[in-house]
C-alpha positions in Angstrom: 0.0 0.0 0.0 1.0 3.6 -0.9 2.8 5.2 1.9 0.1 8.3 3.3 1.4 12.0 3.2 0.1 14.6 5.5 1.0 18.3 5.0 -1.8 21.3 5.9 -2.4 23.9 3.3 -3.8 27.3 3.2 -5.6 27.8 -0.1 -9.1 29.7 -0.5 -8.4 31.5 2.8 -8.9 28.3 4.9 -6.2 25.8 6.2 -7.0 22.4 5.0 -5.8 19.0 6.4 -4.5 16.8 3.6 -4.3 13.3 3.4 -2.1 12.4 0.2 -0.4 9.4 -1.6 0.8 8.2 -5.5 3.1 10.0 -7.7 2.8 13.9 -7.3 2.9 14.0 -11.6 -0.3 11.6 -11.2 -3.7 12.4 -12.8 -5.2 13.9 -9.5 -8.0 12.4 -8.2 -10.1 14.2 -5.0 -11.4 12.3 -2.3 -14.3 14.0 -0.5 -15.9 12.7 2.7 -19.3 13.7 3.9 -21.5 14.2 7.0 -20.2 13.4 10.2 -16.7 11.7 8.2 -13.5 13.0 7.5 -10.9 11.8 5.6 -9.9 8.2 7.0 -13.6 7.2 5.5 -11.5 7.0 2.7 -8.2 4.5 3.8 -8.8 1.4 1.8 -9.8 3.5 -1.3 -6.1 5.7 -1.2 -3.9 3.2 -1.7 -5.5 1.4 -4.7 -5.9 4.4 -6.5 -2.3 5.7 -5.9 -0.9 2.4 -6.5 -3.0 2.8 -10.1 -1.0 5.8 -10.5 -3.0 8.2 -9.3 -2.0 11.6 -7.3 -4.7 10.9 -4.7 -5.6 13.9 -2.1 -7.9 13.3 0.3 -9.1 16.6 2.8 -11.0 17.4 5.7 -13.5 19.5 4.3 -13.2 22.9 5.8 -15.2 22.4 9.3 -14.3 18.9 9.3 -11.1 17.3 11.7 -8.2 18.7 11.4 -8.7 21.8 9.2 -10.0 24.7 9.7 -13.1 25.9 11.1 -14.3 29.3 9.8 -17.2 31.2 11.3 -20.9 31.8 10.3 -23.0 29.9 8.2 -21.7 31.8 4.8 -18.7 30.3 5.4 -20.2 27.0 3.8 -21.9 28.1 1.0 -21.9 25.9 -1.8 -19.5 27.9 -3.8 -16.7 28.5 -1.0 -16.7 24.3 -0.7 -15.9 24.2 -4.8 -13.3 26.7 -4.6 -11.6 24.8 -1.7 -11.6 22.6 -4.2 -10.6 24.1 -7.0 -7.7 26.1 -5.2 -6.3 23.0 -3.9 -5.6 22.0 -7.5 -4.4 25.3 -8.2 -2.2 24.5 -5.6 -0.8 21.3 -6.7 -0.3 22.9 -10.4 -3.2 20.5 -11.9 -5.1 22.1 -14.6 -7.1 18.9 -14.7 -8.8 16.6 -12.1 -10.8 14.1 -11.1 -13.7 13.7 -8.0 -15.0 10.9 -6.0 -17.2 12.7 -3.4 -19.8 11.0 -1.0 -22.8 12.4 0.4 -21.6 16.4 1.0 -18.2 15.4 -0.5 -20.3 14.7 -3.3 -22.8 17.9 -3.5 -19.2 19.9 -3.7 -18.2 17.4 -6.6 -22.0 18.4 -8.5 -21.2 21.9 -7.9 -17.6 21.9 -9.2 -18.8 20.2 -12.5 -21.8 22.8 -12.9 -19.4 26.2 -11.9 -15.7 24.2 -13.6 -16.5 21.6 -16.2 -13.2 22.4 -18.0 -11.4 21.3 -15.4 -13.4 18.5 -14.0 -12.2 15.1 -16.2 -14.4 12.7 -14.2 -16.8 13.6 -11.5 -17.7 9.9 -9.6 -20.9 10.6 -6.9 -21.6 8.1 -4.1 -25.0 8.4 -2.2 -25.1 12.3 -3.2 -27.8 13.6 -5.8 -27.3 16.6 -7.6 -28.5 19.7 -5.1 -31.2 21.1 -6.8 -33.2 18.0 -7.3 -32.3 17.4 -3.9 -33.9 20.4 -2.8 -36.9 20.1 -4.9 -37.6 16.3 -4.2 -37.4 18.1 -0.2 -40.5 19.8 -1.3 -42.3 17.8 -4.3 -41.8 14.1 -2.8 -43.8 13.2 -0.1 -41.0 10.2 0.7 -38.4 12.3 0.3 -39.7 15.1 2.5 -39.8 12.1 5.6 -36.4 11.2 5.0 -35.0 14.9 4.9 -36.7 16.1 8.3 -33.3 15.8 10.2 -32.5 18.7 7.2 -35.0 20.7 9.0 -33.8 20.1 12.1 -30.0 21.0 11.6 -31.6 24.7 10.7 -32.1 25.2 14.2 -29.5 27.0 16.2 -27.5 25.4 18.9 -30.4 22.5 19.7 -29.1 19.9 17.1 -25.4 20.7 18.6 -27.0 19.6 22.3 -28.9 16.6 20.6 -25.5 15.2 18.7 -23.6 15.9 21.7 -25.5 13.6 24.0 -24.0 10.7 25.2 -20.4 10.8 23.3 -22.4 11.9 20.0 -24.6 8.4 20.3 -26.5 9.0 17.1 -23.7 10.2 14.7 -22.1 7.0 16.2 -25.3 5.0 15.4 -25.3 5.9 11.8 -22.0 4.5 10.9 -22.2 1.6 13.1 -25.9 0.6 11.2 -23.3 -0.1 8.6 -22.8 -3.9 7.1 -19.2 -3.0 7.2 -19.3 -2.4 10.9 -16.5 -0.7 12.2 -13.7 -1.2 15.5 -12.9 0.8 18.8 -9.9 2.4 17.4 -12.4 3.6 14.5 -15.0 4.4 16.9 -12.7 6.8 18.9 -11.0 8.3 15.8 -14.4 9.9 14.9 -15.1 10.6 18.1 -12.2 12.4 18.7 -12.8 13.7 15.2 -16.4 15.4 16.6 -14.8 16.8 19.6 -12.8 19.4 18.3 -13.8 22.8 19.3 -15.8 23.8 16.6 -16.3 20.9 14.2 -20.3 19.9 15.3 -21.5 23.6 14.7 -19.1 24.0 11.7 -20.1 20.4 10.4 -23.8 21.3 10.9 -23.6 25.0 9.1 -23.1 23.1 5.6 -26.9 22.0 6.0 -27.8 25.9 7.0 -25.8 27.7 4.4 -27.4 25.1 1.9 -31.2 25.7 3.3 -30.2 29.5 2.6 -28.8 28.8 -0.9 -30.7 30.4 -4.5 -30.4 26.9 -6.4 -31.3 26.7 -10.1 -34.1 24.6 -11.4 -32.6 21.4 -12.0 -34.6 20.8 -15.8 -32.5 24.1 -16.9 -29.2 22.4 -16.0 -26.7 20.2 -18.0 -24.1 18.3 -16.7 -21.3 17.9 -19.5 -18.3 15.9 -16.9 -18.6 12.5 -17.6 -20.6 10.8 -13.9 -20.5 7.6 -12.4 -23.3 7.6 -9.7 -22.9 4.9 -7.5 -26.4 4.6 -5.2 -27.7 2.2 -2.2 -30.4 2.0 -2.1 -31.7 1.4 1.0 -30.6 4.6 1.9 -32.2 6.2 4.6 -32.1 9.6 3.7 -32.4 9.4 0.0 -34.9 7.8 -2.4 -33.8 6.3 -5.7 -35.5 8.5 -7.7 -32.6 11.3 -6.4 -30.3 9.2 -8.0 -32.6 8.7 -11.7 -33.6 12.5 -11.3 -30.1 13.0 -10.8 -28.8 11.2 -13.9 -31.0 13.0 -16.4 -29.0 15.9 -15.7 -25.8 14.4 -17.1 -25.1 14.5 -20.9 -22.4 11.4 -20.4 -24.1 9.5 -17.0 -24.2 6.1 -15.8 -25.3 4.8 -12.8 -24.7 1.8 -10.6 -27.2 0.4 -8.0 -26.7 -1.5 -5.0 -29.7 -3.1 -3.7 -28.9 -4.5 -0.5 -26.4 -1.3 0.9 -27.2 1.8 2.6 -26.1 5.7 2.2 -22.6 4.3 3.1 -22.8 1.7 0.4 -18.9 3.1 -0.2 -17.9 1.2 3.2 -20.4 -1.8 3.0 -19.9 -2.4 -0.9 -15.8 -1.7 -0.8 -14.4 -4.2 -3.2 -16.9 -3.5 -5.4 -16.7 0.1 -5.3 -13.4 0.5 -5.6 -13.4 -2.1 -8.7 -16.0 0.6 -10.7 -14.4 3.8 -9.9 -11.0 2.3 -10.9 -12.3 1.4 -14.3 -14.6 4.6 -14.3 -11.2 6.5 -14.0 -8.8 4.7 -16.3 -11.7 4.5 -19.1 -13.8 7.3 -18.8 -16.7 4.5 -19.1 -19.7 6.8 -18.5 -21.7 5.9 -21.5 -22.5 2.5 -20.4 -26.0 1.8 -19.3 -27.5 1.4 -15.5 -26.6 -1.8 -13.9 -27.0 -4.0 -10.6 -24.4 -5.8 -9.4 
């Protein structure tokens, strides 16, 4: 296995933690974690991918871990994530790159292939559908609007910070444990540590407010032209699957993959399998194949 870097790097006026491996003269590939993770979500991914030869750089989004945690809820506006983004390959001199973003990580990757297309190669989305028909399924899909009423609740100031805290952050604890992957102590306290630093819960939790305040376009005016891998489980408990085929008809090059039996972190439970489809995703640029179930 690739050897991991760490280095911390000021770019878009925030200090992100880096986790980084493969050749620096690789195609660069982003890693983005979502709600509550951080980068280590992604271990068993970094090393395949470097071995494969690619630069692979995987943050703590901005609020998450180790970086930095920059006040007020405009802080996490949609389009300061993408230029995190964005400046980070500025950074590393790469004109081109690549994203595999779950859940948030993934809404940054959406946004970055709307706002950046020329520099976006391959934009892979786990569990994540485009924001706009997110928002709208919120409001259109009586389904959807159950499974989004935490959304609502995350809007509220400082009550979902007590509820999380409770009991060594119980239910953010709960939700990756529910996995089929399961996960160990030393895992298990990583996170936890991960949610204890002063100001990550508040900071993690003001990505959901800064999106509820966001102007979104109608998603049937948009066109996605980056090729997309959607990978989606489907029993996801916070997304329906019509996210994902609402999602797809965006993209001008799309192809989506289901998992019927995995959850929202289908990227933990379905690893093998994951990592098989993103590495050809990235080595072929395969996005013109049709839907599939493995």
């Amino acid at each position: 296995m690739s050897e991991i870097r760490f280095s911390d790097v000021r770019t878009n006026g925030v200090m992100l933690h880096l986790a980084e491996a493969g050749p620096s003269d690789g195609p660069v590939v982003f890693l983005l974690h979502g709600f509550p993770e951080y980068w280590q979500t992604w271990e068993n991914y970094i090393g395949p991918l470097a071995k494969a030869g690619f630069h692979v750089i995987a943050p703590d989004q901005r609020g998450y871990n180790l970086s930095e945690k920059p006040l007020g809820i405009a802080a996490y506006d949609l389009d300061q994530l993408a230029a995190d983004i964005t400046s980070l390959a500025d950074h590393f001199e790469a004109n081109h790159f690549s994203v595999i973003g779950h859940d948030w990580g993934g809404t940054v990757g959406w946004w970055i292939a709307m706002h950046s297309p020329t520099r976006l190669d391959r934009l892979a989305v786990i569990n994540a559908p485009h924001p706009s028909v997110w928002r709208e399924a919120m409001q259109s899909n009586p389904q959807q609007r159950r499974k989004s009423l935490y959304v609502k609740l995350f809007r509220v100031p400082w009550l979902p910070e007590f509820l999380l805290r409770r009991r060594r952050f119980a239910a953010l604890a709960q939700s990756l444990e529910a996995t089929a992957a399961g996960s160990t102590q030393a895992e298990r306290d990583r996170y936890l540590a991960a949610w204890s630093v002063p100001g990550a819960l508040t900071a993690m939790l003001n990505w959901y407010r800064a999106f509820l305040k966001k102007d979104l376009p109608q998603s049937g005016d948009l066109r996605i032209v980056t090729p997309v891998l959607l990978i989606w489980g489907e029993q996801d408990p916070f997304g329906v699957r019509e996210l994902a085929q609402a999602s797809l008809r965006l993209c001008v090059h799309g192809r989506a993959i289901y998992f019927s039996d995995a959850s929202h972190w289908v990227h933990r439970e379905e690893g093998a399998r994951c990592l098989q489809v993103l590495l050809e995703f990235l080595a072929k640029g395969d996005a013109k194949a049709p839907t599939t179930n493995p």
